[in-house]
N, C-alpha and C positions, 0 to 999 in steps of 0.2 A: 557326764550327766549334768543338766542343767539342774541346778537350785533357784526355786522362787516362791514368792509367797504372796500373801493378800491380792492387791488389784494384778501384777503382775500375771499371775496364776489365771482369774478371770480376761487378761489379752491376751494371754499363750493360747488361750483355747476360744476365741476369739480369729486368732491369725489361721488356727488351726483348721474351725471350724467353715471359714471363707476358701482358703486354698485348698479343702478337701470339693468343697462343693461344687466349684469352679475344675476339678480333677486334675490339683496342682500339689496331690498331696507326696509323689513321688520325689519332689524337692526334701520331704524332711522325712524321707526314706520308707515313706508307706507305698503300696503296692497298686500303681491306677492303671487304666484305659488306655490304650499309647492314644488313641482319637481324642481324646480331651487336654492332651499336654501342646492347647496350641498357642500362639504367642497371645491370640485376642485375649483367652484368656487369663492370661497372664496380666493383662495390662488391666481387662475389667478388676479380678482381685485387687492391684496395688489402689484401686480407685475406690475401690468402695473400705478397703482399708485406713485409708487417712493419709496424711500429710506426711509421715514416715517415708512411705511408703510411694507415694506420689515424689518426691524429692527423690530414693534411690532410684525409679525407674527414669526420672528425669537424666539423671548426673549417667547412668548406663544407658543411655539412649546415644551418649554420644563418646562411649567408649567402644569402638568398632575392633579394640584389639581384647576385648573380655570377652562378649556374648554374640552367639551367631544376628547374621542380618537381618533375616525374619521378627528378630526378639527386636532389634534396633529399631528399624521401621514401625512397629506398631510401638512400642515404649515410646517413640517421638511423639506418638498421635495422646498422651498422658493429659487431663484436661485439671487445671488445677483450679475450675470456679465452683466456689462451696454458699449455701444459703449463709448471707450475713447473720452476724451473732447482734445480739441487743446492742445501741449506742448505751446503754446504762453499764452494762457489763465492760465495753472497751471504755468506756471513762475512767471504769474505775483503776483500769492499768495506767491509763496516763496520771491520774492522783496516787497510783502508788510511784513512779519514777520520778516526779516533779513535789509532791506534798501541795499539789492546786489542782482546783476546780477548773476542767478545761473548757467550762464555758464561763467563768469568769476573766480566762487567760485571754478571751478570743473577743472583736469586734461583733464577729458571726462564724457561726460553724452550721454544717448542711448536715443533719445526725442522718442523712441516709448517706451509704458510702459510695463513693464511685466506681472502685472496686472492691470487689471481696474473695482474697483465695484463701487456701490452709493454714498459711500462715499471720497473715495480719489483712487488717482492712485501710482503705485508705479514702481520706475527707475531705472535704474544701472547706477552708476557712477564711478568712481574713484577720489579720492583724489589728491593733488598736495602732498602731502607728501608719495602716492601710495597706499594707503588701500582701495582693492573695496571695495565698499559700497551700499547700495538701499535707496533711499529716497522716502520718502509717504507723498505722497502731497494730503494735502483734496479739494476737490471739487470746484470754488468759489461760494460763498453763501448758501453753502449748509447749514450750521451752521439756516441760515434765514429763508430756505423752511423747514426744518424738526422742526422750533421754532412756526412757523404759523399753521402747520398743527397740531402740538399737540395742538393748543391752540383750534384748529376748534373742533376735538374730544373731550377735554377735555370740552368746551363749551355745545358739544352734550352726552355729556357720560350718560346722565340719559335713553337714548333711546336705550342702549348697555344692558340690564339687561336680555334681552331676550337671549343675546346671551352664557353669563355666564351661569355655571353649578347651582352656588351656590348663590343664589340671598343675602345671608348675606355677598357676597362679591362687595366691593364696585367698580363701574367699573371705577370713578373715582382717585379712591386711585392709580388701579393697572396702569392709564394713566401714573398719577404725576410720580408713581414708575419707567417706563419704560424712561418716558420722564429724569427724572435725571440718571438714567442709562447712555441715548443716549450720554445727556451733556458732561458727563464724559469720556465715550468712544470718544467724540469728541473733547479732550481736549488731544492731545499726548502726551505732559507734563505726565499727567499722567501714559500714556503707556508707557514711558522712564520709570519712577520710577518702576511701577512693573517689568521688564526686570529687574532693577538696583538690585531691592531686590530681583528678583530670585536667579539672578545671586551671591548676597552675601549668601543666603541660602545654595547654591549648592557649594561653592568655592571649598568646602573640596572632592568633587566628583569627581574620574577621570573620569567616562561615562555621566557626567549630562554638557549638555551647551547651553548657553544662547548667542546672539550677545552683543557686546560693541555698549555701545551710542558714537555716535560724536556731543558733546554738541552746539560745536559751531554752528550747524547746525537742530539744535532741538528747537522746541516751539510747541505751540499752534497746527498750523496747517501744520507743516513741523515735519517730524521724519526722522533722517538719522541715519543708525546703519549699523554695520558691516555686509557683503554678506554671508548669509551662501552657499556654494558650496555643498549639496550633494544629496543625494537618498530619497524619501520616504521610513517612515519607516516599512511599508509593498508591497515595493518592490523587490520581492522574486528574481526577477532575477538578480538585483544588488547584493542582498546580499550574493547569490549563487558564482557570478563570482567573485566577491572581496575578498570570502572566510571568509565571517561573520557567526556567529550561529545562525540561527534565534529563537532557545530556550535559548540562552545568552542572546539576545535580547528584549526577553519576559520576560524572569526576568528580566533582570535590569531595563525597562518600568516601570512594575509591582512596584516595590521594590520602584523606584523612586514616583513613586503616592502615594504608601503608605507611605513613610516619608511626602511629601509635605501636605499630608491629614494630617496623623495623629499626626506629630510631628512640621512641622513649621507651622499649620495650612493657607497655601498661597498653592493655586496649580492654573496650568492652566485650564483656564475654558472652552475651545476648541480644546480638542485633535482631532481631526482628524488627517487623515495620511500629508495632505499637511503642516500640523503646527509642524510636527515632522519629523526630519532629520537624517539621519545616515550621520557622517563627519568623517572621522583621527578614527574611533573605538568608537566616542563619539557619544550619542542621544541629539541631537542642540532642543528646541524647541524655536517658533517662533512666533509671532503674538500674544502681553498680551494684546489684548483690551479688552478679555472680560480674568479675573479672579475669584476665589470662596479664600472665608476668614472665616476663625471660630476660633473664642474666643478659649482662654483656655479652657472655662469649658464645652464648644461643644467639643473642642477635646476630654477631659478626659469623656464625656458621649459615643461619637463615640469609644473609644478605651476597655471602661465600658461594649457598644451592642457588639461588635465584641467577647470579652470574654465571653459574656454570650450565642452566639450563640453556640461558642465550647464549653459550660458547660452545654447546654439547659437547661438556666438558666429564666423560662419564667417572675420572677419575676420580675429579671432586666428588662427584654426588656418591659417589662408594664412600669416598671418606665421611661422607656428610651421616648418611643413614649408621656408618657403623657408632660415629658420635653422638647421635641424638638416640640409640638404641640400647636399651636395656637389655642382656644376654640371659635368654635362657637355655642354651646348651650349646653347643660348638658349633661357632660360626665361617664358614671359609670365604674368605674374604673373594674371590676366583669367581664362586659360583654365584656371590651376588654383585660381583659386578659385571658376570655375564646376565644377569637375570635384568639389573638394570640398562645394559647395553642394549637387549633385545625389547624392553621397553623404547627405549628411544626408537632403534627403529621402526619401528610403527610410527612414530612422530616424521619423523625424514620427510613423508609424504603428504604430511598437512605442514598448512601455512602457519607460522609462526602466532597470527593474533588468533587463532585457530584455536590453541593451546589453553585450556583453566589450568589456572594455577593450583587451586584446590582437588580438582582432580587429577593435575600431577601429581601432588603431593600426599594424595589419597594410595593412588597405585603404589607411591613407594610404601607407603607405610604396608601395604599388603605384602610386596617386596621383603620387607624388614622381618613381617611373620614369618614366611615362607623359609626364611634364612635364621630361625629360632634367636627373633629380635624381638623388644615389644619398646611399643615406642612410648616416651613417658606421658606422661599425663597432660603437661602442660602445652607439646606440638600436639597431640588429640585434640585437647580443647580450641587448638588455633587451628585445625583441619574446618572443625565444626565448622569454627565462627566464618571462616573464608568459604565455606560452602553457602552459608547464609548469606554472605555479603555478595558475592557471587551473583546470588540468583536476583537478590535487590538491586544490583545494576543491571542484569538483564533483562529486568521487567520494566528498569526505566528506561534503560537505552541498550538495544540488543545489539547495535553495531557499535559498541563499543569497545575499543581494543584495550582490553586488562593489562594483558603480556607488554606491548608497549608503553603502556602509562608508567609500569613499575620499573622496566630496565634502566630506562633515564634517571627514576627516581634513587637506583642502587648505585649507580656508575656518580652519582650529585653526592651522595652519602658517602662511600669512599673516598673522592676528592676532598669533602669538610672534612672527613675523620681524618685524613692524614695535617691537614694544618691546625686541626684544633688538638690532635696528640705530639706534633711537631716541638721536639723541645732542646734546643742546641746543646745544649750539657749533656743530654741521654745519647745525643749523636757522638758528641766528643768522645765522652768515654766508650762507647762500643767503637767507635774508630781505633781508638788507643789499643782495647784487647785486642782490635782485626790484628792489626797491624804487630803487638806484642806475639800474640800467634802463628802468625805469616812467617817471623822470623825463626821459629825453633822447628819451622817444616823440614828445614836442608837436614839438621842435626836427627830428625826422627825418622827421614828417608836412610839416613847412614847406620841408624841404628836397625830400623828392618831390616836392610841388605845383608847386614853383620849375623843378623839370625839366622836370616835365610841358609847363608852359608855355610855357617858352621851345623846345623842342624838341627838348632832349637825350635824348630816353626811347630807349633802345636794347630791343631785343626778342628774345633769344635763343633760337632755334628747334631742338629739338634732332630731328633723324628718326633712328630707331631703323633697325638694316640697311640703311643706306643702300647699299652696294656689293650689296645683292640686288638693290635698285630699280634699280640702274644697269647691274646685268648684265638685268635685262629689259628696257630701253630698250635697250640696245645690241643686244640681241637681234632686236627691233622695229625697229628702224632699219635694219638688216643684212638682212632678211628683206623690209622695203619697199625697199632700194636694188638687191638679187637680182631682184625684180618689176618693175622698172623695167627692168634691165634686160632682163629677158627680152621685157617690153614693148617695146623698141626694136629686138634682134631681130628679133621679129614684123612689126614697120612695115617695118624695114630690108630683110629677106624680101620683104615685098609688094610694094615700088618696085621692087627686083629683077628678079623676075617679071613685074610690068608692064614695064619696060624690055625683058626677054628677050633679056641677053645670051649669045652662048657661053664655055662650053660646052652643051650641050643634050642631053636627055634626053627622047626621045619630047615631042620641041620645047618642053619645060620647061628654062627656064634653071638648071645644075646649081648654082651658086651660092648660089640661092635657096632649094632642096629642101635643101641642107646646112644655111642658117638655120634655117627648120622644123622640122629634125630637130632640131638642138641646142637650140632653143628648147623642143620637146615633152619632151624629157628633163632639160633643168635646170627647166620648169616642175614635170612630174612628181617629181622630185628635193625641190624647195622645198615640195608638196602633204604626200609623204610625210613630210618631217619634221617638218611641222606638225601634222599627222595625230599622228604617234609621243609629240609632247613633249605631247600629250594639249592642245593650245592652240585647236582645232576645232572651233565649238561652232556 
């Protein structure tokens, strides 16, 4: 039972009153229309519900291992532009973060916004020192309604199970999960630092750029960074008249995701064309609230699938999925890598640049399902982002070969990785153990043989599921000791009858007609169940 009280109490029945309307009320276990549970929906409520709300159908739009496709595809189509709030009112958030008047901070500032979503609005200003600049001012109190209304959901999350694919996943978890997501992304602070680290990842890059922070003017809920001035980067008629390549352009995109992927493991986790700029010959990207992160040893696994794709190497990529995969029930290892085997084949017969990486890597993760995997959060997010990057090279340059651009780029990374991890001491000493160990092989061959012989050899047998095989025996046994009896019944019945004692029924001894009977119906009884558990062949 949820507890709530004051305003809470008024958005419970709020939430309540939009998702009955919209006939979405079967999610918190009221009884609707099966015609009205349909994804549009779904996506209309989380929209006319707010910024909550809008952000989980976002973050589940591109979770393809939680909610069916129908739900994804429309959740993507999520529209986050809301009527601007008063510049009086966002002033006053930047004079509660700073203790200054942000139009006496500022050269000029433009009080209508350039954009405006859920969660903050964002301004052009200028500097008293001259550098335009945009500042993104959050919402007020928005921080409070999106803190209440996870707590309302997450209060009610046990009522959400219907809604999920995979009921081993917990609807709670995925709340908390989104919910620190939100936090985060609502903490600029943050979003300063990943620009900061882009921007030190990329220094060495002459086409890769990031805006500067203006610190003095960054917290929590105010971020002021440098203006970028220029074109979408699939803006064909800009990049026509300005006299840019749009296949220079798709490489260097390209080239830039795969270092960020695969080498600094940090990339933007929102390419669309509005987040990426063409400026001076440079691609600016824009907006780090939402980013993707992978450990070392995800990269070197993502760098491991990519070589083994070019090698159709099916082993690897069995090992690959079973490592990137979160288990939720027994998985055998066999059957997925016949499933990914028989995916390749299909490939056999296309050309190699033929091949999206993202939609290989889509198919596996379906693969991963199928084999009760779920793949984590963070390759999901990298599926998305290469789906999107994907289609922004295709639209700049359609005969552009992805698959080739990247195999050179993994076969270049492996050659640096081995001389920039190359370290003569580390060699020495694993020389030293090879070599300490090579030598006690003769001594541990003499000592097997010595077992062998004399008869010590033990043999450990290990069977996988064993309490499956032994709820089938016990089932088998149960079901011939059932027969048995009903077999004995039967005899039992017959002597009966042949005796013909009373009582009597049209001079059949009534004794024996009750065997029969009980016998025909626990026999029928035992038919039917075997029949049912599909064991009747």
């Amino acid at each position: 039972e949820v507890i709530m009280e004051g305003s809470s109490v008024t958005r419970f029945k709020e939430i309540l009153k939009v998702f009955t309307n919209y006939g979405l009320g079967y999610l918190l276990g009221k009884k609707e229309e099966k015609e009205k549970k349909s994804p549009s929906n779904l996506r209309k409520a989380f929209e006319e519900l707010g910024p909550t709300f809008i952000k989980i159908g976002q973050i589940l739009s591109t979770r393809q291992e939680l909610i069916p496709e129908e739900y994804i595809i429309e959740l993507s189509k999520l529209q986050d532009n809301v009527p601007a709030d008063d510049f009086v009112n966002m002033s006053k958030v930047f004079y509660n973060e700073f203790n200054k008047d942000i139009e006496d901070e500022f050269l000029y500032i433009d009080k209508v916004p350039i954009a405006s979503a859920s969660i903050a609005q964002v301004y052009r200003g200028i500097l008293k020192s001259g550098e335009d600049v945009v500042i993104k001012i959050q919402r007020p109190n928005i921080k409070e309604t999106m803190k209440m209304d996870f707590d309302i959901l997450i209060g009610l999350s046990e009522k959400f199970t219907k809604f999920f694919k995979d009921t081993v996943v917990d609807p709670k978890e995925i709340l908390l999960e989104i919910k620190a997501s939100t936090e985060r992304e609502l903490n600029f602070i943050y979003e300063a630092e990943n620009i900061e680290k882009f921007r030190e990842l990329n220094k060495d890059s002459a086409c890769i750029y990031a805006p500067f922070i203006i610190h003095d003017y960054t917290g929590e809920n105010v971020l002021t960074q440098e203006n970028i001035e220029g074109f979408k980067v699939n803006d064909k008629k800009s990049i026509e008249s300005l006299g840019y390549d749009r296949d220079d352009i798709a490489k260097k995109l390209t080239l830039s995701y795969f270092k960020q992927v695969l080498r600094d493991g940090f990339f933007h986790g929102d390419p669309h064309p509005g987040n990426i700029l063409i400026r001076e010959g440079k691609i600016c990207f824009i907006d780090f609230g939402i980013v993707g992160a992978l450990s070392k040893e995800k990269q070197e696994e993502l760098n491991s699938a990519i070589t083994a794709v070019a090698n159709e190497d099916i082993d690897k990529l069995t090992d690959f999925v079973m490592n990137i995969g979160i288990k939720n029930g027994k998985t055998d290892r066999e059957l997925l890598y016949k499933d990914i085997e028989y995916m390749f084949r299909n490939y056999y017969t296309t050309s190699l640049k033929n091949i999206k990486i993202s939609v290989l890597f889509q198919e596996m993760s379906d693969i991963a399902k199928r084999n009760n995997l779920r793949i984590s959060s963070d390759f999901t997010m990298l599926i998305r982002t290469m789906v999107m990057v994907e289609g922004l090279v295709a639209e700049l340059s359609p005969e552009l070969n992805i698959i080739n651009l990247v195999i050179p780029y993994v076969k270049g990374y492996y050659k640096n990785y081995f001389f920039e991890q190359f370290d003569v001491n580390d060699y020495l000493l694993k020389g030293y153990k090879l070599t300490r160990d090579s030598l006690n092989i003769p001594s541990r061959l003499i000592s097997l043989a010595d077992t062998l012989i004399r008869g010590r050899t033990k043999i450990n047998i290990v069977i996988e599921d064993k309490d499956k095989y032994i709820d089938v025996l016990n089932k088998m046994v149960n079901r011939l000791s059932f027969a048995l009896v009903i077999a004995g019944m039967i005899v039992g019945s017959s002597l009966i009858i042949n005796i013909n004692p009373a009582p009597r029924l049209y001079g059949v001894s009534i004794i024996g007609l009750i065997g029969y009977f009980g016998s025909a119906v626990l026999g029928l009884w035992l038919l039917i169940s075997i029949i049912r558990s599909g064991s009747l062949k």
